[in-house]
N, CA, C and O atoms as a printed pandas DataFrame, in Angstrom:
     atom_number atom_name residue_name chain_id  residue_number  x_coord  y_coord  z_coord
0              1         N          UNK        A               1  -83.159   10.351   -8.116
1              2        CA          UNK        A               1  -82.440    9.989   -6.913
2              3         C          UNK        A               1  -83.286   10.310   -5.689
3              4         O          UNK        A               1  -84.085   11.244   -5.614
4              5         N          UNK        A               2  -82.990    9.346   -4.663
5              6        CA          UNK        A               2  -83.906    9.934   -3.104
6              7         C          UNK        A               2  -82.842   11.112   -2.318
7              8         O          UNK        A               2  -81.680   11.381   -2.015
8              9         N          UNK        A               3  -83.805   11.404   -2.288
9             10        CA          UNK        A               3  -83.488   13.252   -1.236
10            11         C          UNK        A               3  -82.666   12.810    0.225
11            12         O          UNK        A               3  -81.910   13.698    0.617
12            13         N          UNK        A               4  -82.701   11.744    0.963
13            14        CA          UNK        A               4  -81.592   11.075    1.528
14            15         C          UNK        A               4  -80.494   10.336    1.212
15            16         O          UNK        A               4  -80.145    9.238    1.647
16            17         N          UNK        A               5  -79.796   11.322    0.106
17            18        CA          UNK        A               5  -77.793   10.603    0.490
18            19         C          UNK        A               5  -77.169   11.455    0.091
19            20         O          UNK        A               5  -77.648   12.546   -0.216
20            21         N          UNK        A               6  -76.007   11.165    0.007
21            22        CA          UNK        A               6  -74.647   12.148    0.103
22            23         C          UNK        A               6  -73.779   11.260   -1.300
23            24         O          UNK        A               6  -73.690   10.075   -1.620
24            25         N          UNK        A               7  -73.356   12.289   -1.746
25            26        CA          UNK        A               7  -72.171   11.615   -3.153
26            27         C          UNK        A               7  -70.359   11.407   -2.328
27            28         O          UNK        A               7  -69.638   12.345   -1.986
28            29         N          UNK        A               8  -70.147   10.436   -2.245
29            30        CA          UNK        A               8  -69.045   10.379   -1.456
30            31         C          UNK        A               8  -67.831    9.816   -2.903
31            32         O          UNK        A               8  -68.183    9.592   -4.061
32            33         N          UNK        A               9  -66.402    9.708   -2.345
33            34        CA          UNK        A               9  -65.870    9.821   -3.374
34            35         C          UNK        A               9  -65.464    8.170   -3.150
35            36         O          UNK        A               9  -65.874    7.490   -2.210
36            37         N          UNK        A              10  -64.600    7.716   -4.195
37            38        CA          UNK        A              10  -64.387    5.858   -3.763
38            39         C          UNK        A              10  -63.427    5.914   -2.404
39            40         O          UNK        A              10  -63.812    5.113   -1.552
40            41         N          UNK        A              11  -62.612    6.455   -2.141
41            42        CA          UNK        A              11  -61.697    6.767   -1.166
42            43         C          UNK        A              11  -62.570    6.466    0.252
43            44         O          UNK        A              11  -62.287    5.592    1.071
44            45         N          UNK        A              12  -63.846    7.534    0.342
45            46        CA          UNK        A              12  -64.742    7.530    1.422
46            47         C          UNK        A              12  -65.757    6.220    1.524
47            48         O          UNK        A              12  -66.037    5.841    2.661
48            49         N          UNK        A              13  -66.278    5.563    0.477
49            50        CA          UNK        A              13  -66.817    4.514    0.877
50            51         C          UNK        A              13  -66.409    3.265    0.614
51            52         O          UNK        A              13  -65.674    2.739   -0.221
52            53         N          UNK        A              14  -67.327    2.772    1.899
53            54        CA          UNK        A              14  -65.983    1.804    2.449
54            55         C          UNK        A              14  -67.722    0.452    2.554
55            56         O          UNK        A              14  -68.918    0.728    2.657
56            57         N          UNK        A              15  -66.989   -0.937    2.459
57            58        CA          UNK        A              15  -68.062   -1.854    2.333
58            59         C          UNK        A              15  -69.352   -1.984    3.200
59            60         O          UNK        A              15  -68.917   -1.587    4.281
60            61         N          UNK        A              16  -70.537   -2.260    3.391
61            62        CA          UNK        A              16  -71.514   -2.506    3.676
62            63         C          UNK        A              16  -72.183   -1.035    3.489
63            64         O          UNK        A              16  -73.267   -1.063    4.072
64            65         N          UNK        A              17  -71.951    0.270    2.885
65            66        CA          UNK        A              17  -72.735    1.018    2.343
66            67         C          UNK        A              17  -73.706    0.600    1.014
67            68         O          UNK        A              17  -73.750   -0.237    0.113
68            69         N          UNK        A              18  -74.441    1.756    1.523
69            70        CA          UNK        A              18  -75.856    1.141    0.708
70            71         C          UNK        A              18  -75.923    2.574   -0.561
71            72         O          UNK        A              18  -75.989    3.768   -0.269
72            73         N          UNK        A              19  -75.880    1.948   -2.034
73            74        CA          UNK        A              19  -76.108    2.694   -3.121
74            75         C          UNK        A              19  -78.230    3.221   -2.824
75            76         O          UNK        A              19  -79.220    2.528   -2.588
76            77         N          UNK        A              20  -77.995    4.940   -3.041
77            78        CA          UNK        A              20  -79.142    5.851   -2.612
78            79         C          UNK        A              20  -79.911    5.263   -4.171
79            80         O          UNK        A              20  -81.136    5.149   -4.229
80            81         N          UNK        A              21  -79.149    4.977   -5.190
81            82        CA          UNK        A              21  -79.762    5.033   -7.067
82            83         C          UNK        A              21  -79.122    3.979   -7.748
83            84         O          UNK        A              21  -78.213    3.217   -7.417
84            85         N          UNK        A              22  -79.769    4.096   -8.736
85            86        CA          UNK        A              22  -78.730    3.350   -9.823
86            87         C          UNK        A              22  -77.550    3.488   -9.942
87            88         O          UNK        A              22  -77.317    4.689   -9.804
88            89         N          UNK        A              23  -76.403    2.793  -10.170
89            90        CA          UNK        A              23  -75.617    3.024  -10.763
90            91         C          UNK        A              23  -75.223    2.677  -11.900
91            92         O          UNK        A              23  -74.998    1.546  -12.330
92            93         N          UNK        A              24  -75.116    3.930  -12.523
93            94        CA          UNK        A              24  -74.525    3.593  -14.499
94            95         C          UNK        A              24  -73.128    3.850  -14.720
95            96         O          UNK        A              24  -72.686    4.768  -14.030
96            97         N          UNK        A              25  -72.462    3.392  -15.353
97            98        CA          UNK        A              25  -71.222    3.467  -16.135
98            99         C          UNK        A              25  -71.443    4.469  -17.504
99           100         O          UNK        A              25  -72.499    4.641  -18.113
100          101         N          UNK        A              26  -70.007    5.119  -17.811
101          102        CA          UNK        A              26  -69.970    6.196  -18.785
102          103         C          UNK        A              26  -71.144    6.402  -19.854
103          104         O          UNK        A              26  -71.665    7.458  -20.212
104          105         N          UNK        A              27  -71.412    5.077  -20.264
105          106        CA          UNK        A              27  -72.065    4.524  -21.366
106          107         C          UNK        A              27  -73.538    4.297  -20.805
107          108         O          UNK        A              27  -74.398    3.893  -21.588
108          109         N          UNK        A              28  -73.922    4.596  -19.186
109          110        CA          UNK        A              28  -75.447    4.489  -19.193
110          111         C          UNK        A              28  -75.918    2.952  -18.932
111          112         O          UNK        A              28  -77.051    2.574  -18.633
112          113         N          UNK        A              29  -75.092    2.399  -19.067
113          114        CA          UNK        A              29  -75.139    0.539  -18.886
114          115         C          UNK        A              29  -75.331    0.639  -17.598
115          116         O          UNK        A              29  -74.663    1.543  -17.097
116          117         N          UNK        A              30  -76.356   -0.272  -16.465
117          118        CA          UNK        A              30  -76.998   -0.324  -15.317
118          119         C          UNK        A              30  -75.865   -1.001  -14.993
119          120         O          UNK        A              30  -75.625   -2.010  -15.656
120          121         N          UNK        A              31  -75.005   -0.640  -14.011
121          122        CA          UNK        A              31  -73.843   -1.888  -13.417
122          123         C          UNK        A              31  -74.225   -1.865  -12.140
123          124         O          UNK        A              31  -73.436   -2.657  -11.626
124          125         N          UNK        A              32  -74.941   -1.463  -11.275
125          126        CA          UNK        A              32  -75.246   -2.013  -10.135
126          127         C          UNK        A              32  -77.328   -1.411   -9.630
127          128         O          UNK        A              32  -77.717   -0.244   -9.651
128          129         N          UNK        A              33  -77.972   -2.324   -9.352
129          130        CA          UNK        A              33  -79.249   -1.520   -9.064
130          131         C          UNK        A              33  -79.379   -0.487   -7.362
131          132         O          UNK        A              33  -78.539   -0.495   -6.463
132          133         N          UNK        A              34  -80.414    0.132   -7.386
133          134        CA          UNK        A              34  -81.000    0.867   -6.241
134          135         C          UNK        A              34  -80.584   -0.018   -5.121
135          136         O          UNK        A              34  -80.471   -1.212   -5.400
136          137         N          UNK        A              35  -80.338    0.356   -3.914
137          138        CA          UNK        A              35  -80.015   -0.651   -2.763
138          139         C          UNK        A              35  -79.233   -1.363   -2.769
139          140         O          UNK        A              35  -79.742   -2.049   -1.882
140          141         N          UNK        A              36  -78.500   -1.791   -2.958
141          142        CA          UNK        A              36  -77.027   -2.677   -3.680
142          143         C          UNK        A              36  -76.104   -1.937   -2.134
143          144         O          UNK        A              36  -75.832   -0.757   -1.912
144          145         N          UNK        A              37  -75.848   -3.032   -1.391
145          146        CA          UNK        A              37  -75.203   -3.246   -0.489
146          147         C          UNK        A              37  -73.971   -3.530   -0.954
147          148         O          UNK        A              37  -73.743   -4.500   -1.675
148          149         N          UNK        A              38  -73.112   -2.710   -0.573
149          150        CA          UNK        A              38  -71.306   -2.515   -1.378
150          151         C          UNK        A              38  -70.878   -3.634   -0.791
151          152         O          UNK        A              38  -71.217   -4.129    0.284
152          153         N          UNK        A              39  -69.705   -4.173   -2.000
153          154        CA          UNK        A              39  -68.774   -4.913   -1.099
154          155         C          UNK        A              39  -67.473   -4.683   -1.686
155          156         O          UNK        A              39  -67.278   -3.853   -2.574
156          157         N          UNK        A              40  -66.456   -5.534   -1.108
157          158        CA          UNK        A              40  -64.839   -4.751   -1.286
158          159         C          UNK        A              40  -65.059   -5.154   -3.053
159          160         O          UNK        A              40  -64.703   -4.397   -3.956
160          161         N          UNK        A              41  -65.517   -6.092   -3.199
161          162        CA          UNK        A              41  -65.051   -6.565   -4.724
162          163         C          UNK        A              41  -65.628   -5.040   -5.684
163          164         O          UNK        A              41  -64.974   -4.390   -6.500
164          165         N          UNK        A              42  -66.835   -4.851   -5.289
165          166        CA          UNK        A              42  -67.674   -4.170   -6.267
166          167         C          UNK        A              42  -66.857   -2.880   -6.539
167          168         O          UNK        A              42  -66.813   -2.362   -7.654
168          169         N          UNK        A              43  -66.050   -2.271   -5.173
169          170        CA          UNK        A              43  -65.540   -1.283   -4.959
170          171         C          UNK        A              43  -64.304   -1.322   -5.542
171          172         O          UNK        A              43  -63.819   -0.236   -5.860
172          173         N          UNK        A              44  -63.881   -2.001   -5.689
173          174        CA          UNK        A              44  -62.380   -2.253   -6.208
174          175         C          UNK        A              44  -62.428   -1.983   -8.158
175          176         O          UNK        A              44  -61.640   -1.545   -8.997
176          177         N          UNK        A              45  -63.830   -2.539   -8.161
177          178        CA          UNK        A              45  -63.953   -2.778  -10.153
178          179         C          UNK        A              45  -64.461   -1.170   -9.808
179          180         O          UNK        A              45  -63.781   -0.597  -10.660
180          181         N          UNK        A              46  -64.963   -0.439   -9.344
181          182        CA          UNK        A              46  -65.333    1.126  -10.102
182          183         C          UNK        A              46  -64.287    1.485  -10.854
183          184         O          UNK        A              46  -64.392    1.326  -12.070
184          185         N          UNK        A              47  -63.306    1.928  -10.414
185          186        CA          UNK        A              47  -62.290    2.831  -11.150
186          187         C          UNK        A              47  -62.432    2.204  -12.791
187          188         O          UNK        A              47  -62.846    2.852  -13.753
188          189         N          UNK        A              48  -62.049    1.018  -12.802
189          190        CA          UNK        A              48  -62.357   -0.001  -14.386
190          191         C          UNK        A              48  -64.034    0.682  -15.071
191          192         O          UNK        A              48  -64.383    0.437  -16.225
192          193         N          UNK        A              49  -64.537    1.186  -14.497
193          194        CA          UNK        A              49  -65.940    1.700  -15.227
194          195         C          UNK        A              49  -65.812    2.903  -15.176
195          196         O          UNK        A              49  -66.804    3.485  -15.614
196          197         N          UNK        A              50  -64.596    3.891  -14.645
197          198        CA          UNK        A              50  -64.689    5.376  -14.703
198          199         C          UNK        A              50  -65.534    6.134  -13.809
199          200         O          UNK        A              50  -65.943    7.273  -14.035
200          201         N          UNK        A              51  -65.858    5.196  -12.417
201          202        CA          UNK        A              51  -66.660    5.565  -11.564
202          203         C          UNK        A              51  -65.772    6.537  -10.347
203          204         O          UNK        A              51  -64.823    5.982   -9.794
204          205         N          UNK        A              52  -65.997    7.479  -10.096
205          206        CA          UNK        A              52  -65.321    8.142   -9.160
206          207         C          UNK        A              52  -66.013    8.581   -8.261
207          208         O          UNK        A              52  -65.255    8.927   -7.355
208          209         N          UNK        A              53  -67.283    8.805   -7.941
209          210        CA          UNK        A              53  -68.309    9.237   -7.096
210          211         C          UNK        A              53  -69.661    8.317   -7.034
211          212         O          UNK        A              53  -70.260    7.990   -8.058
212          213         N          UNK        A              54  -70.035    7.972   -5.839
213          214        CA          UNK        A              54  -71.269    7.034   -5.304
214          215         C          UNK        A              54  -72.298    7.686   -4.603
215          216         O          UNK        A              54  -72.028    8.177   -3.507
216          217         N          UNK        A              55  -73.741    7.790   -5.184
217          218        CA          UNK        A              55  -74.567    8.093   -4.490
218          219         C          UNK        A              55  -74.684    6.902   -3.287
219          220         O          UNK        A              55  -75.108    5.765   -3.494
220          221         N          UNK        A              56  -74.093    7.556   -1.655
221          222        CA          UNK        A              56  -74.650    6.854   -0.706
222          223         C          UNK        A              56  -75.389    7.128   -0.414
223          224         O          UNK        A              56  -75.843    8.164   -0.901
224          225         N          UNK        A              57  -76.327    6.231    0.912
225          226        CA          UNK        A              57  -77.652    6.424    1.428
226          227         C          UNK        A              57  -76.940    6.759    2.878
227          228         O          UNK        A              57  -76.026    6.124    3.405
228          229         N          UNK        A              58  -77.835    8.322    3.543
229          230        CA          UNK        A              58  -77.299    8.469    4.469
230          231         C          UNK        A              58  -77.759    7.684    6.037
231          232         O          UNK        A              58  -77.351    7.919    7.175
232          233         N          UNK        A              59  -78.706    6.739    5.566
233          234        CA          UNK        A              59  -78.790    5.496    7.156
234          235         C          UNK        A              59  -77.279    5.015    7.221
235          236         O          UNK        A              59  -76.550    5.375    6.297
236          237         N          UNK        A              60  -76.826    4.348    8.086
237          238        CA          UNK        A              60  -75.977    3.355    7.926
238          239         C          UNK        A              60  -76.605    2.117    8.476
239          240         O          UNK        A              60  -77.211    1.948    9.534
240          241         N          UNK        A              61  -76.266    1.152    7.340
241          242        CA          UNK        A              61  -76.551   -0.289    7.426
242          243         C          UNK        A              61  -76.254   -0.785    8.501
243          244         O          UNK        A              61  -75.112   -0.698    8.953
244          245         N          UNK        A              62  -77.455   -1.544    9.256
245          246        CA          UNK        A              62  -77.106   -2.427   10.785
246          247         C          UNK        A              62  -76.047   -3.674    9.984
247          248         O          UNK        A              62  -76.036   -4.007    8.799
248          249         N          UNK        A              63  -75.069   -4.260   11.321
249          250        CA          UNK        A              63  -74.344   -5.313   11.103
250          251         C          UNK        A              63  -75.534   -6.641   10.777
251          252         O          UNK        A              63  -75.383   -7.540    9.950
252          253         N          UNK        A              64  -76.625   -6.451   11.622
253          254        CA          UNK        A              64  -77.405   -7.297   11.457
254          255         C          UNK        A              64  -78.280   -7.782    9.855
255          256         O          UNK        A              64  -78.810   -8.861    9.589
256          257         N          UNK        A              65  -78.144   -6.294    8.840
257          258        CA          UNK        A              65  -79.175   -6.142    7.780
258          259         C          UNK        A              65  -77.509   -6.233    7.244
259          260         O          UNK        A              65  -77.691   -6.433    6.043
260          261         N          UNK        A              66  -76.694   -6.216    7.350
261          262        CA          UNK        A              66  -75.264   -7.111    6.494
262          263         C          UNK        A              66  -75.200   -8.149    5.931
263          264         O          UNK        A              66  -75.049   -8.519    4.766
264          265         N          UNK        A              67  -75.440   -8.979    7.690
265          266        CA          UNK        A              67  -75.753  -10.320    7.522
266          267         C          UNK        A              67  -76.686  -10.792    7.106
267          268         O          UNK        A              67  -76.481  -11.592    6.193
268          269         N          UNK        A              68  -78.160  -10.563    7.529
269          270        CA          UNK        A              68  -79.167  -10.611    6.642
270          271         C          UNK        A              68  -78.624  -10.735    4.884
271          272         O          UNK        A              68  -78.411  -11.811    4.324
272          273         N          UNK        A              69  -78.531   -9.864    4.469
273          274        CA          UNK        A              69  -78.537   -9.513    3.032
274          275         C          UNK        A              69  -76.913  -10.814    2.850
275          276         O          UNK        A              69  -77.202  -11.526    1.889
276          277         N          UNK        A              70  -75.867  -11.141    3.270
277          278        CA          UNK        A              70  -74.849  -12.160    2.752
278          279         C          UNK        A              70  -75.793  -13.454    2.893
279          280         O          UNK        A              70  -75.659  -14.321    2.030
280          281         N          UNK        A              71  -77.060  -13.720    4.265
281          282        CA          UNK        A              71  -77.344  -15.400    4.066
282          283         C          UNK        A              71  -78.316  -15.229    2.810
283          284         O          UNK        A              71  -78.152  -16.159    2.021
284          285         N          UNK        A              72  -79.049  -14.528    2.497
285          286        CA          UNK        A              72  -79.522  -13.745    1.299
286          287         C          UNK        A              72  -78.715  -14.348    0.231
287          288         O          UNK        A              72  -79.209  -15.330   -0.323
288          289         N          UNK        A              73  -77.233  -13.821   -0.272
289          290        CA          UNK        A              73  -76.923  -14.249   -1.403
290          291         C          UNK        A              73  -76.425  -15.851   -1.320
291          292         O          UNK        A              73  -76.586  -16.599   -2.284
292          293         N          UNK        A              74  -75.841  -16.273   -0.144
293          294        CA          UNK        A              74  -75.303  -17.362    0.279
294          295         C          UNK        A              74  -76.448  -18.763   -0.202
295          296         O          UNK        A              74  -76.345  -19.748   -0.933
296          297         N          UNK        A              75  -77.559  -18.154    0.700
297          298        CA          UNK        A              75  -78.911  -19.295    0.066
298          299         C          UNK        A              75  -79.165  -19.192   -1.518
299          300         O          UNK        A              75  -79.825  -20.064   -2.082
300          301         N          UNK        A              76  -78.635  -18.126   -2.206
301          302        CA          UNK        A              76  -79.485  -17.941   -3.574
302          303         C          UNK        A              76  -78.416  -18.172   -4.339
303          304         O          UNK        A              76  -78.716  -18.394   -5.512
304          305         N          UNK        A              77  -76.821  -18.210   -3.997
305          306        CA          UNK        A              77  -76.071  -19.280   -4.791
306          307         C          UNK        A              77  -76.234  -20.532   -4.506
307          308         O          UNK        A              77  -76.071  -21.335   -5.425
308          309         N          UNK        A              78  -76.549  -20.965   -3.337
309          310        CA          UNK        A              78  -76.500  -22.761   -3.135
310          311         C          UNK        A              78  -77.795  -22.945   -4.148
311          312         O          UNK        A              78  -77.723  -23.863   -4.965
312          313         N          UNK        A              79  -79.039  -22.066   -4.130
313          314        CA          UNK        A              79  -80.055  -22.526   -5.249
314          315         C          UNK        A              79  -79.474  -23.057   -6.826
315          316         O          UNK        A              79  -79.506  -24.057   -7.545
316          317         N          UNK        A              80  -79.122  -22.147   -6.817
317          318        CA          UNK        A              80  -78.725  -22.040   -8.437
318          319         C          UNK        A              80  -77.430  -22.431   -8.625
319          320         O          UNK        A              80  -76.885  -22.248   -9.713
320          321         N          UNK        A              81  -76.869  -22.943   -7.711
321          322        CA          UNK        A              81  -76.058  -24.097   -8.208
322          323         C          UNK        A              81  -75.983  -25.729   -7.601
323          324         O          UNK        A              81  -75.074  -26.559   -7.571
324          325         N          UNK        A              82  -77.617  -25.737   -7.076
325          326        CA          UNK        A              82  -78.244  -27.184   -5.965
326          327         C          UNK        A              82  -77.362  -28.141   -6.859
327          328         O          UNK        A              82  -76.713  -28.885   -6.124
328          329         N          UNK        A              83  -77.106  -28.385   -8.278
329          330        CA          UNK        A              83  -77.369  -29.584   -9.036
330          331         C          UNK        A              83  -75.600  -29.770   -9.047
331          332         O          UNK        A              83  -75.171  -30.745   -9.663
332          333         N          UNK        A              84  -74.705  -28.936   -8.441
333          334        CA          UNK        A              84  -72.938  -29.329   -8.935
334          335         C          UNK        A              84  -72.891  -29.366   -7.033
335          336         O          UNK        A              84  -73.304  -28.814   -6.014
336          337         N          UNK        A              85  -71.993  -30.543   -7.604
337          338        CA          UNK        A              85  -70.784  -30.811   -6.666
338          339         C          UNK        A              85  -69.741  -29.848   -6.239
339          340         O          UNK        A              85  -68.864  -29.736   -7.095
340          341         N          UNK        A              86  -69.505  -28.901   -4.872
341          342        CA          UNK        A              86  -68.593  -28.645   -5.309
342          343         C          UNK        A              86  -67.250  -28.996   -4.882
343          344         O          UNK        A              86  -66.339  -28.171   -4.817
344          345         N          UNK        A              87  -67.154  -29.994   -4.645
345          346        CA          UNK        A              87  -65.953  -30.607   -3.974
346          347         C          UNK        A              87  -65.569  -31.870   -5.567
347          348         O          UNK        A              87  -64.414  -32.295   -5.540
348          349         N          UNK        A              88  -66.346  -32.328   -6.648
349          350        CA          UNK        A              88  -66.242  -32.615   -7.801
350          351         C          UNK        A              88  -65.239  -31.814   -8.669
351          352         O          UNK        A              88  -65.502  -30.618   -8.791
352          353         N          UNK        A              89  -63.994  -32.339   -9.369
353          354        CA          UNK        A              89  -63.297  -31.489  -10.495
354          355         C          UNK        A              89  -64.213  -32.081  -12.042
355          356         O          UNK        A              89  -63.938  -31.742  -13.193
356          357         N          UNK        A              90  -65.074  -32.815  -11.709
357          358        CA          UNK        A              90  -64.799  -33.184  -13.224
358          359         C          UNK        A              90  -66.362  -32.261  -14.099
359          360         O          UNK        A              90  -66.768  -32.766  -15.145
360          361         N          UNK        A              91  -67.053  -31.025  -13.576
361          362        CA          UNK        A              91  -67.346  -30.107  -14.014
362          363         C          UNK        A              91  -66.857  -28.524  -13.266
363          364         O          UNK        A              91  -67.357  -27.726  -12.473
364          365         N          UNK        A              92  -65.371  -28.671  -14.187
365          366        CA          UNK        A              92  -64.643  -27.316  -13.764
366          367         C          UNK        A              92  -64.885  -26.306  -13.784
367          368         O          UNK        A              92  -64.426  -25.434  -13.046
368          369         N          UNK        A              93  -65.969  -26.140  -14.967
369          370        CA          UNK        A              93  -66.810  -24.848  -16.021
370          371         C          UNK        A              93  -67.513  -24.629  -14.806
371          372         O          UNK        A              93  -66.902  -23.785  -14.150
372          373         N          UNK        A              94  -68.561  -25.037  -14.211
373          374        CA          UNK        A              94  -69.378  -24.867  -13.362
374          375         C          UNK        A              94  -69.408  -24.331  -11.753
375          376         O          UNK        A              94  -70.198  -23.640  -11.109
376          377         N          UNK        A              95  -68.026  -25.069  -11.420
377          378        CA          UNK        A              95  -67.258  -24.348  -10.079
378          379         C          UNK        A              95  -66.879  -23.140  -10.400
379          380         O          UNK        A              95  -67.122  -22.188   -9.657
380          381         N          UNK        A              96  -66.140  -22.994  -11.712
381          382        CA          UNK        A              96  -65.340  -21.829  -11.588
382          383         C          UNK        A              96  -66.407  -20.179  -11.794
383          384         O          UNK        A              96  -66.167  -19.019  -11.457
384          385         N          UNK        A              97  -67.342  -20.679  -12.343
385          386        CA          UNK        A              97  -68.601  -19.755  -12.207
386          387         C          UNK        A              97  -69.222  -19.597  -11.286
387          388         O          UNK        A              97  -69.947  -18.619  -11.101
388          389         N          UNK        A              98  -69.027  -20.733  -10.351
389          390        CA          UNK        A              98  -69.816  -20.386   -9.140
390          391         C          UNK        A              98  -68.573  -19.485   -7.957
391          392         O          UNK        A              98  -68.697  -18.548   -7.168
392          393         N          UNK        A              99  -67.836  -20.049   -8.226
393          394        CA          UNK        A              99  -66.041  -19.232   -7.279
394          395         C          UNK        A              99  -66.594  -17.596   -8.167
395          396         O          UNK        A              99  -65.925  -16.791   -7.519
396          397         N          UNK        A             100  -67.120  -17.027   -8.862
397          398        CA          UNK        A             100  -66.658  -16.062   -9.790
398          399         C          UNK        A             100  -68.520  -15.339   -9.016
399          400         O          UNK        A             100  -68.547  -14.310   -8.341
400          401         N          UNK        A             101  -69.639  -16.051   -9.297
401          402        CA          UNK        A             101  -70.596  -15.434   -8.219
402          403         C          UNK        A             101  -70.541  -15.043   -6.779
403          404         O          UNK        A             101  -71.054  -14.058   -6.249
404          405         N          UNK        A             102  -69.714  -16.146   -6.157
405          406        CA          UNK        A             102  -69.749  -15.857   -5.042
406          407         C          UNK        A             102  -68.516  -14.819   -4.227
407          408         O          UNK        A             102  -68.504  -14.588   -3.018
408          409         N          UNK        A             103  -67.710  -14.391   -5.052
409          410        CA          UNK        A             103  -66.672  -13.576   -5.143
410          411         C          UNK        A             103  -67.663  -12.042   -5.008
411          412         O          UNK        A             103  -68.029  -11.242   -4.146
412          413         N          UNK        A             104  -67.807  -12.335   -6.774
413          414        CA          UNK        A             104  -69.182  -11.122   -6.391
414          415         C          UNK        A             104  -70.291  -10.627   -5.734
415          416         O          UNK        A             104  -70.552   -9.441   -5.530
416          417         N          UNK        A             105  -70.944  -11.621   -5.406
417          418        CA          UNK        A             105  -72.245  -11.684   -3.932
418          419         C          UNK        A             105  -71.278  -11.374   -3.109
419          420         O          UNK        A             105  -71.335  -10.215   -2.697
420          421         N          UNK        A             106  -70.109  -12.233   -2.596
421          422        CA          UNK        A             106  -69.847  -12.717   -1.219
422          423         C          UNK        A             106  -69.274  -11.564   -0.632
423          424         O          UNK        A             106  -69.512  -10.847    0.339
424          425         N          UNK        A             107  -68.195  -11.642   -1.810
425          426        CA          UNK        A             107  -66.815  -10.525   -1.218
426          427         C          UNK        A             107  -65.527  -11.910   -1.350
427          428         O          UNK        A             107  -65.851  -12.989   -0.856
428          429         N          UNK        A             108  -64.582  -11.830   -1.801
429          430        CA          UNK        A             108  -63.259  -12.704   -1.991
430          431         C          UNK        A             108  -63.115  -13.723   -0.503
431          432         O          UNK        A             108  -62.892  -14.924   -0.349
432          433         N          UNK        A             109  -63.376  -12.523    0.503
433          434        CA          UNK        A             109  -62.776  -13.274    1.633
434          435         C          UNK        A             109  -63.631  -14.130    2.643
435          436         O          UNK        A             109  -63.295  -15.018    3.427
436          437         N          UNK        A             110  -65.456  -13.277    2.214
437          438        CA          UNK        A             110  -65.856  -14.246    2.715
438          439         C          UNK        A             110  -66.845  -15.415    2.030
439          440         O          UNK        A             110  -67.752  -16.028    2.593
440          441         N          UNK        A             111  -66.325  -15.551    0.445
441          442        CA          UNK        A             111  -66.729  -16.807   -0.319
442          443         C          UNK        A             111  -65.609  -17.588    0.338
443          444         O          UNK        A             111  -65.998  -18.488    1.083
444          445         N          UNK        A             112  -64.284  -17.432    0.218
445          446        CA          UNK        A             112  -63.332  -18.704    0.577
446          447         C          UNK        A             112  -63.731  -19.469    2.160
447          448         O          UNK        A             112  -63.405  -20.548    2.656
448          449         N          UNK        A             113  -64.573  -18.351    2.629
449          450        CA          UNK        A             113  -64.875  -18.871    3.938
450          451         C          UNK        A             113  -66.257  -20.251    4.050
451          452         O          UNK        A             113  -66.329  -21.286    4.713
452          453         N          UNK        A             114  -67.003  -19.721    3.243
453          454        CA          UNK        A             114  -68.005  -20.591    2.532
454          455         C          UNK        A             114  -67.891  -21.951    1.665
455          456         O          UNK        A             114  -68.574  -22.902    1.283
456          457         N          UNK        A             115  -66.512  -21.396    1.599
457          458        CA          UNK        A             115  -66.725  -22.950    0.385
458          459         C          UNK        A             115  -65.958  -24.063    0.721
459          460         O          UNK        A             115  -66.015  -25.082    0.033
């Protein structure tokens, strides 16, 4: 771990904090990497992995390196999903995976804003 952060509990952190390490689940399984900019979704699934404490990083994230890092995931779902329609129903499989990335990149409230 880096010698700059604090272990806060889920209660205390709150979205656009920045993970100081890895984070593993009970079992050691990597569920989120180094630098991983929180969002409400990610925060909401800990408890489901038995997570009760987060190595934060003690900077706090500019609004600006927020945004940065959402057109970040925003451009790198439109990549990898250049080839679907998404205003098309007739590949449902494919939207509903992309509604299910961008939930996770985005955050719930601001994929619906995106799409």
């Amino acid at each position: 771990m880096t010698s700059n952060y604090h272990q806060l509990t889920l209660a205390e952190v709150r979205p656009g904090m920045v993970l100081s390490d890895v984070l593993l689940d009970v079992q050691g399984h990597v569920l989120l990497p180094q630098g991983t900019t929180l969002t409400e979704a990610m925060l909401a699934l800990m408890p489901r992995h038995g997570i009760a404490v987060l190595p934060i990083l003690k900077e706090e994230v500019s609004p600006e390196a927020v945004q940065a890092t959402l057109a970040h995931h925003e451009a790198r779902i439109a990549h990898l999903f250049r080839k679907n329609d998404p205003d098309s129903d007739s590949d449902w499989a494919t939207a509903l995976l992309r509604r299910f990335v961008s939930d996770f990149r985005l955050g719930p409230q601001e994929a619906a804003e995106h799409e």
